[in-house]
Each structure stands twice: as C-alpha cells, then as structure tokens.
N, C-alpha and C positions, 0 to 999 in steps of 0.2 A: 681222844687225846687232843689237847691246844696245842697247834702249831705253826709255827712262823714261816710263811714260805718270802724266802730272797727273791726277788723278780727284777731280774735284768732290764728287762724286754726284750729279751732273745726267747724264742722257739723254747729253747732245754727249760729253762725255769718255767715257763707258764705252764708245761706239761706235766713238768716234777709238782707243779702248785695242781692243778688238773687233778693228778694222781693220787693227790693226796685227801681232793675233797672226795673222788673215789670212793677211800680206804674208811669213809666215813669220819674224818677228824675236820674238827672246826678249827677255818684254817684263815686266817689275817694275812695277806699280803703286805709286801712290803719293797718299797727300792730306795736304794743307798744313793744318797747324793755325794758324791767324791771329789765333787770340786764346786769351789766359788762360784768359778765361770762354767758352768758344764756345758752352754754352746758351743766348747771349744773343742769338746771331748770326742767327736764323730766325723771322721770324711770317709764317705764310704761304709767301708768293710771295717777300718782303723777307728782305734778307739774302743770307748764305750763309754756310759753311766752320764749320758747327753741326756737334754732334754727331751729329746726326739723320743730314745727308749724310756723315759720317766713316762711318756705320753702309750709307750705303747706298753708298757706294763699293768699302766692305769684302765687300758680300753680292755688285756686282758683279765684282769681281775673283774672286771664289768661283767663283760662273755661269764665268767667261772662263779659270779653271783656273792664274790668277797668279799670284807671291808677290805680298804687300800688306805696305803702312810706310806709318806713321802719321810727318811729321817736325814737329817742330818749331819754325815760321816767327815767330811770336806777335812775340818782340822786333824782328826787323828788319820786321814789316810795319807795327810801331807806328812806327818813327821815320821810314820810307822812304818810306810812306804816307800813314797818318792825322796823324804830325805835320805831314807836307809839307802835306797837304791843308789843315789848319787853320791853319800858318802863310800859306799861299796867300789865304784870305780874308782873312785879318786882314791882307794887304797889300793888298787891293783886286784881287787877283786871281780868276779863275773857273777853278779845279783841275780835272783829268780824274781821278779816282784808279783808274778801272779803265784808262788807259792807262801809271799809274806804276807800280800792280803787274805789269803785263805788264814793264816796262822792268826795274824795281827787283830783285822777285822771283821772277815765274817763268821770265824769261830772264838773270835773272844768280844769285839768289841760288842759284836750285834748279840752274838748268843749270851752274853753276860745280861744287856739289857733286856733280851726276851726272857730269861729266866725270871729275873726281876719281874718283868710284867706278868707272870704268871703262866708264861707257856713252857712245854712239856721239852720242845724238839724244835731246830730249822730246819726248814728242807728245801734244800739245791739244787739248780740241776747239772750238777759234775756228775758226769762219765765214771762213775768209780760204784762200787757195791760194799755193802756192809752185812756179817753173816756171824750172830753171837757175838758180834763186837769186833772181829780182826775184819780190818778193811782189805779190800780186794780190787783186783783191774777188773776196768767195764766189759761187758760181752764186745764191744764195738774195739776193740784194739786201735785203732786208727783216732779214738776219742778220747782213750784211755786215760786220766783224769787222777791215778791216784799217789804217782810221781807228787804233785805239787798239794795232795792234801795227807803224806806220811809226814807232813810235820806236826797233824792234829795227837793230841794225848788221849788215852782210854776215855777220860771223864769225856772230853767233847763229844768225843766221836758217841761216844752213849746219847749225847742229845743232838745227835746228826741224823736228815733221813735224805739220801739217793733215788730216789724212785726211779730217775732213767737210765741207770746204769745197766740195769739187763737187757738193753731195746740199742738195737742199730739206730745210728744218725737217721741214715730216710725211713724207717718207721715212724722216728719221732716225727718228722716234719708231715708224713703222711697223718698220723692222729691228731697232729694240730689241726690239719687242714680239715679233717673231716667234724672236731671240735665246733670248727667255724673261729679259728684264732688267726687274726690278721700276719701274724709273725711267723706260719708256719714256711712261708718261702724267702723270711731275711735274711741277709746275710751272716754267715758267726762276722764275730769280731774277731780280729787276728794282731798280734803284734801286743806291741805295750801300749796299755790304755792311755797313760797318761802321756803318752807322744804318738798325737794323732796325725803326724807328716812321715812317721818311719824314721826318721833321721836322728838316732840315736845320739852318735857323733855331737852332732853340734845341738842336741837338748843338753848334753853335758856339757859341753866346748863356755855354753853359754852361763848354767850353773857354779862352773870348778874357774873355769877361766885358763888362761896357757900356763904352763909348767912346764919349759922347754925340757928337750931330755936325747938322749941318740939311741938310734936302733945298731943294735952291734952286732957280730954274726958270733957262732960259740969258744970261738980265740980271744976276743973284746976287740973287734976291728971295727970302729964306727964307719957306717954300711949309710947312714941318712940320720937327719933332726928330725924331731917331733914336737907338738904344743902339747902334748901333754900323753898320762897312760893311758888315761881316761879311754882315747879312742881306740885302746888294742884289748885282744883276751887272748886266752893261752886256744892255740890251734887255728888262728888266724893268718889268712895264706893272702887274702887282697886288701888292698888300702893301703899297707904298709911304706910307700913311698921309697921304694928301693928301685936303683935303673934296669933291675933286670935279674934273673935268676942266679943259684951260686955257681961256682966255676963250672962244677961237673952240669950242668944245666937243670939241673931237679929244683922245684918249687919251695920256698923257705915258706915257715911258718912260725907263729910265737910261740918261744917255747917256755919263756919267763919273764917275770913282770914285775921289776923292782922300783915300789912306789915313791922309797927315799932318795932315790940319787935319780930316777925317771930313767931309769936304762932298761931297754926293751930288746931282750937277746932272742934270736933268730937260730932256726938249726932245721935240721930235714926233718921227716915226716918220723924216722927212725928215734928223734928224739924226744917224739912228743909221747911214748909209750911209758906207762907205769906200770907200778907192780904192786905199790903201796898205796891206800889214801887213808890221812887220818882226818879226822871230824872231832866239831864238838857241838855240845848241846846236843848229846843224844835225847831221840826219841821213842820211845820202846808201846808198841800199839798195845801190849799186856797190860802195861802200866807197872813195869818190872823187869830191871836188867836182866838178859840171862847170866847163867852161873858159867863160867866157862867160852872156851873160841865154840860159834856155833857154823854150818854148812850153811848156804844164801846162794844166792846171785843178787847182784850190786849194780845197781845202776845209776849213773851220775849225770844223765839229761834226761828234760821231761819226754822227750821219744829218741830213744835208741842206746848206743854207751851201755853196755849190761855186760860182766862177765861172771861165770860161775867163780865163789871167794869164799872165805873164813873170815871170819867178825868174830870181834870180842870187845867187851866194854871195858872202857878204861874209865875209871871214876864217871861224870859229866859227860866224855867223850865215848869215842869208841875206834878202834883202827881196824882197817879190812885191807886184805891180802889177796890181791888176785892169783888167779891160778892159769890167766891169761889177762897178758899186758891190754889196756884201754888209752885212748889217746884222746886228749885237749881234755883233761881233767884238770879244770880252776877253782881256787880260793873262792868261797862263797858260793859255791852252788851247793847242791845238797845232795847227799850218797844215800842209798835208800837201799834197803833191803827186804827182799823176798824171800820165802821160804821155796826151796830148791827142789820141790816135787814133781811130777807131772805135770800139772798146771802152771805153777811158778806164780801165781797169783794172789799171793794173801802177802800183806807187809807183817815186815817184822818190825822194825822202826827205821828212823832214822839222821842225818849229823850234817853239820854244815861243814865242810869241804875247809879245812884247814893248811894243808901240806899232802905233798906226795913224794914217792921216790921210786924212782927209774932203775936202777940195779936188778937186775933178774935174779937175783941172789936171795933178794924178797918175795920172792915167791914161796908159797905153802905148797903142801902135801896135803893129803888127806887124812892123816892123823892126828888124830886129838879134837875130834872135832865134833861137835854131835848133829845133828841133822835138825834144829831148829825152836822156834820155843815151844 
C-alpha cells in the first residue's frame, strides 16, 4: 500500500513513518508547513511545525531511507484554525484547535491531496488505535489522542493509519533511540502551537482587541471590568480580576459567558455542574446516526470530564444527558462518545458543545436506552 506518512519532527510520527516502512508499505514523508514565519513557531517544548522540526523530520526520513516534501499548509491552517480559534473566543466560546487541525488539515486538507496523488492512507503518530474502522483510545492512556480525532468520519478514518497507538510513550522514544533517530529524546510539544509564548490572553487581546464588559456575581452585582471575553472560559477560578473571594469565602469561578453585552457571571463550583450538553455537527464513527437514545460515557476535555450518559441524535446535532453532573462544560469544545463497556474505548461519535443545562431534573434513567451502535 502507498502511504503518506505526516512527520512532525517529533519522536511519535518518525516511529509511526518507521512502522509503517515495517509493514512493508512504500511510504513518502511529508511535513506541513503551518505558517509563513515558522521560525517563530518553537521555544522550547512550545510550539511546533518550526523550521528546527522541518529539519528534523527531514534527517528522519533520511535514517528511514524515504522520499521527503516539504508542503505548503500556511494559508488554510490560518483560516481553518487560528482564525476559527479566535473567532471562537471572541464569541464566548472555548476552541480545541488541535482537534480542528486534525479535522480541518490533516484528515482533509492533506488526506484529500494524498488521495489525489495516488496514495492509499496517512499515517500519524496520534495516540489513538483503529480496529475494523471504530477508533479506539491508545494503550498509553496518559497520550491518549482520540478525544481530538472523534471529529474524523468513517470515510477518513478508513484512510487513516495509527501505528503507535498500542506502545507506551517510553517504548516509543526507546525504539527511536535504538532506530538511531536523533528525535528519540525531544521534547513533545505542549500547548497551542500557534502561541509559542503560552500567553493565550494577549494572542487574543491582540487579534479581538478590547470589548470592555463586567464580571458580575449570579444576582448581576458587577464584581470588576474587563477588556474583553476573550480572556475567560466557563470554570475559570484565576485571572478574573475580582478583590477577593465571595462572602461565604469559597472560590468563584465562570460560570457564563455572554459575548453580546461582554457580561462575564461568576457563581461557586456548585454552579458550574450540568446535567445536559447539546452539540452540533454530529459525528457518528459508523458513518450512521444511531436509531434511538443509545448508553455512552461522554467526555467533554481532551483528558478527563467523562460521565456515564444517554445520547441521542437530533437531526445534524445530538443531545446527551448525564447521569452524573460534569463541571466547566463550554460552548465549542467537543462532547465525544464512547461506548460504555468494560473497556469504555472505541468512539461512537461526536458534536461541538453548543448549550448546557444545569437542572438535575435533566437527568436520565436507564431506560429506553440501548447500549451502543
């Protein structure tokens, strides 16, 4: 099989490209150039898709004996991406942007063009497994990787290959090393790639610009100003610019995020629990709603946030009903579903974070429900 392997220049892809010349498939390297300036993309551990790792993807695919292409992604990862990402805040949303480049770029813009050039499959090196086509979390739980690629559809994911999804982190970097791959002791990249200082805040401060607005407590008691939403998300306990905790002394956190009037409301930890989330843009790994509410567990950040729930598709969307309340669930993240067995590991699909509701009254039962697709 012809296949395209994504090469970061991190450890996981050169191993996943490794693995794959392996498997005996004739295999092209390749790494995404994601920005204009990509000297600007690396400090440290922060960042990525620099020139530094263009360099060290290149010396791996040397070691692994493969052609190597350099493409150029720069303009669709600005609009697909970083503008999504920043129009997200500035709407009061809390963006994923490493699960829209996975959706956006490297399973449509690059997998489109690899189809095109006549390859079969790309292969990545995300933490996640694939098994008759329903994707799965990695053996390495701590890397687990398939949170931010359940927004892929059956069609991609059929020309998706995982190779290090069954292998612990230090295996991997152990096989690199023994490979003879310079990258086996780099560091990962952490954070948002495209904000290589960390400072979220003012990447956006400086994008959106100020939109004053007051943080209120849940009476509408304005508590402190802001320049804008931009800098809050819902379950956010520091920054907030308030003198001090509420009467009773307990820690306020965001519990809402109103991008039209910039009123940013404040309440205890009591308030941040739901019991509802609805979603849209489902995505269903079958490639087919189910017929009816189905059993899951639901998870709404890339590590942790999970409760056992009932999902059911609504047209485009889907709404899921915990069965225990989850707390600092925002607008634009994405709710994912697992099937609810012993393992808890294969997706079922999943919906971008729309609305929630707090009422325990929205809580489900266990009937009517069936146990998965």
């Amino acid at each position: 099989m012809r296949v395209l392997a994504a090469m970061s220049g991190g450890v996981d892809s050169a191993v996943a490209a490794a693995r794959a010349v392996d498997a005996g498939h004739e295999v092209v390297g390749v790494h995404l150039a994601l920005s204009a300036t990509p000297g600007t993309l690396r400090t440290g551990s922060r960042g990525c898709c620099s020139k530094e790792d263009a360099g060290d993807a290149r010396r791996a695919a040397d070691v692994l004996g493969i052609p190597f292409y350099v493409w150029d992604f720069a303009d669709r990862f600005k609009e697909d991406v970083i503008d999504d990402f920043v129009a997200a805040y500035a709407a009061g949303e809390t963006p994923n942007p490493c699960l829209r480049c996975n959706e956006k770029i490297k399973f449509s813009a690059l997998a489109d063009r690899a189809v095109a050039l006549g390859f079969d499959a790309v292969v990545t090196g995300h933490y996640a497994r694939l098994e008759d086509g329903v994707l799965r979390r990695a053996v390495d739980a701590d890397k687990d990787q398939s949170y931010v690629l359940a927004v892929l559809t059956a069609q991609q994911l059929s020309r998706a290959m995982f190779p290090v999804g069954d292998t612990p982190k230090p295996q991997i970097r152990a096989e690199a090393a023994e490979r003879g791959l310079a990258v086996a002791n780099k560091p990962d990249s952490h954070d948002i790639c495209f904000i290589p200082s960390g400072d979220t805040r003012a990447f956006l401060g400086a994008k959106i610009g100020i939109r004053p607005g007051a943080v209120v407590d849940s009476d509408g008691q304005v508590l402190a100003n802001h320049e804008g939403v931009h800098g809050f998300t819902i379950g956010q306990r520091k920054g907030l610019g308030l003198p001090g905790p509420a009467a009773d002394g307990k820690p306020r956190y965001v519990t809402e995020i109103d991008p039209d009037s910039g009123t940013v409301r404040v309440g205890s930890a009591e308030d941040l629990q739901v019991w509802t989330v609805a979603a849209e843009h489902a995505i269903w790994t079958s490639g087919a709603a189910p017929e009816g509410p189905i059993e899951c567990v639901a998870q709404v950040r890339a590590h942790g946030g999970t409760a056992a729930a009932v999902a059911e598709a609504l047209g485009d969307g889907l709404i899921v009903r915990l069965r225990e309340p989850l707390t600092g669930v925002a607008r634009g993240q994405a709710v994912v579903l697992y099937r609810p067995d012993a393992l808890g590991d294969k997706v079922i699909g999943s919906g971008t974070i729309t609305g929630t509701a707090r009422d325990a009254s929205d809580s489900v039962s266990s009937a009517g429900a069936s146990t998965g697709q």
